[in-house]
Steps between C-alpha positions, in 0.01 A plus 500: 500500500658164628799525246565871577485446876775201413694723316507796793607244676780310321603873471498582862714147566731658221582787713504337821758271355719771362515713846569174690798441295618866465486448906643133513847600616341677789256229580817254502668710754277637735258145454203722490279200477193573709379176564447154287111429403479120545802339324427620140512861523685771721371906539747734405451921516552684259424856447146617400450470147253794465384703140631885510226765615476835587442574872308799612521748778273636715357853332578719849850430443528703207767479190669697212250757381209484756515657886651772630825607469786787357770448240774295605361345820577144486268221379346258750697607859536266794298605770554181703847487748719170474409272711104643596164442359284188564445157393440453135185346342587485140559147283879408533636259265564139520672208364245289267617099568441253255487106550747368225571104496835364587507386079475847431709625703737246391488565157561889592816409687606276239445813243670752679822265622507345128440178653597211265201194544615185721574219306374180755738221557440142542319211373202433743231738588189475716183375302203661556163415278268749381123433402476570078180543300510237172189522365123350487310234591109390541604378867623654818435598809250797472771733742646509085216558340578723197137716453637705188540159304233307680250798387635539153490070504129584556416793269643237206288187579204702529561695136564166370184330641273785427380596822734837560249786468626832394181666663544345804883456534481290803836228495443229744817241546416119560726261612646412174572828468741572785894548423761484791882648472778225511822517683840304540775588795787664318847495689640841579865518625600708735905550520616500856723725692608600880730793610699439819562820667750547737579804719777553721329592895916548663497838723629707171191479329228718628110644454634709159682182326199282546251782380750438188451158509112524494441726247735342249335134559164591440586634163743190425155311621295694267694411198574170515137462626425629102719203379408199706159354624647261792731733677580435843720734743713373797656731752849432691636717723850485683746635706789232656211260409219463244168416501168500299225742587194652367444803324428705808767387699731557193430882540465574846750275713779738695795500418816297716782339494824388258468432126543136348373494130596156459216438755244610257609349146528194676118480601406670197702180277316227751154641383604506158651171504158356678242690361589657193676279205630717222302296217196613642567816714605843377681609786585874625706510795572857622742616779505871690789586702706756632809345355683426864578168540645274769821423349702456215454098538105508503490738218706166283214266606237733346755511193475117536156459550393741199729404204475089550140454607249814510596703181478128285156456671311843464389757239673771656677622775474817681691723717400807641729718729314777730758765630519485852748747695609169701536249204822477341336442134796223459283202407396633161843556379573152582203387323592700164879346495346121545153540323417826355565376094251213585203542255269435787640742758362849559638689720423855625597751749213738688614821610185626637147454383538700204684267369251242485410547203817448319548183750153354373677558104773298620303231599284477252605631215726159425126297372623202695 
């Protein structure tokens, strides 16, 4: 019964994974993600995954053969008027959601984009131990007592002695007897990584180009969460000026003000220079704009700033552009004549949110 009600089971996951990636696209756009569970799993809806049955009417309301009725009338007529009757009381149907872990849905995403797997740069890595079971010994503390092989320990001295009564199969362990697991600290490494995000707050950016934003950072989070252990997230936010927020903040501060990129790769280098050394960071800096810079001039500092010291020092580089009907959309142009044949450049345009999802491929889909 236990192995058939795993089976039902594994089965039921089976189809819950297939209609979550037939629906991934719209997921992606719309960010129909209900709610997180902790920081392991999230609840997404999906529609009710129900067996087909045949529903039966009431017997007053008659059918084909049975009641009243002449030749030709039609079958089943609407008594009811648009618009009247009263307040229903039947079942209506719902959306069934399912908790599904951020590895999952990771490994979903990577599936359906055709994700290659992140190969990890640099030397160093976090050490972390882990507690291994070795093997046996007649001493330990009794917290590691092992009974199986203390009682089979016991079953074999008292065979071999000739006390062990098969009428009376009664096994009783004495000290000499007792067996406790051993264990050694094995080192696991854990392989480190950050991703700087940076948003552009300048009046052309508004509520729509942040919802953008949002959605298509919690899925970058979700799949470089499946490829590093350590991974940290930093927010920066500017307008004339940069500065680093938090996550909330990130989202939800108004929008004001002039544009000055060079504001915001220069706060985002400090903290890379300070904090996070290439030979033992893997390092994801990403950058969402409108595209409408302040000039011409600032535009050759970010040049500057990203081709001799951020593109040497991190994995990969991102740009996103969010259409704005105020933005110019200059900046990535610029960026594609100075840097776009860099190996560790990605950069993307985003129409609208659905295209998201092709962003997220652009992103992504380079395994840096």
């Amino acid at each position: 019964m236990s192995l058939k009600i795993k089976q039902d089971h594994a089965r039921f996951r089976d189809i819950v994974r297939g209609r979550i990636k037939r629906n991934l696209k719209k997921y992606i756009q719309k960010g129909e993600m209900v709610g997180k569970k902790g920081k392991d799993f999230i609840t997404i809806p999906i529609p009710t995954i129900d067996i087909p049955h045949f529903r039966f009417g009431e017997k007053s309301q008659g059918g084909v053969g049975q009641g009243e009725g002449d030749p030709g009338d039609p079958l089943s007529p609407s008594e009811a008027q648009p618009g009247s009757g009263n307040a229903g009381q039947g079942e209506g149907k719902h959306l069934l959601e399912v908790d599904v872990s951020l590895e999952e849905l990771a490994d979903i995403l990577g599936e359906e984009l055709a994700l290659p797997r992140i190969q990890p740069r640099g030397r160093d890595r976090i050490v972390t131990t882990r507690i291994k079971y070795t093997g046996i010994s007649p001493s330990g503390p009794e917290s590691l007592r092992h009974f199986k092989r203390t009682y089979k320990q016991a079953l074999r001295r008292q065979i071999a002695s000739g006390s062990y009564n098969v009428l009376r199969p009664v096994v009783v362990p004495v000290r000499e007897d007792r067996r406790y697991r051993t264990w050694k600290h094995v080192p696991l490494p854990e392989t480190n990584a950050v991703i700087i995000y940076m948003m552009d707050v300048s009046g052309s950016m508004g509520d729509e180009q942040k919802e953008i934003v949002r959605i298509e950072s919690f899925w970058i989070d979700t799949w470089l969460r499946r490829h590093y252990k350590g991974l940290e997230t930093r927010f920066i936010i500017h307008d004339a000026v940069a500065r680093e927020v938090d996550r909330d903040t990130f989202f939800h501060t108004r929008e004001s003000g002039g544009t000055m990129i060079s504001s915001a790769y220069k706060l985002a280098l400090e903290m890379i220079e300070a904090d996070y050394a290439s030979s033992s960071w893997n390092v994801y800096p990403f950058h969402f704009s409108d595209g409408d810079n302040w000039s011409a001039d600032d535009t050759r500092v970010c040049v500057e700033i990203l081709r001799d010291r951020m593109l040497p020092a991190v994995n990969l580089f991102c740009y996103g552009q969010v259409e704005s009907p105020y933005g110019s959309g200059q900046f990535i142009k610029d960026l594609r004549e100075a840097v776009g044949g860099r190996e560790n450049v990605a950069l993307s345009e985003i129409a609208d949110k659905d295209a998201i999802y092709a962003s997220i491929k652009q992103f992504l889909g380079t395994g840096k």
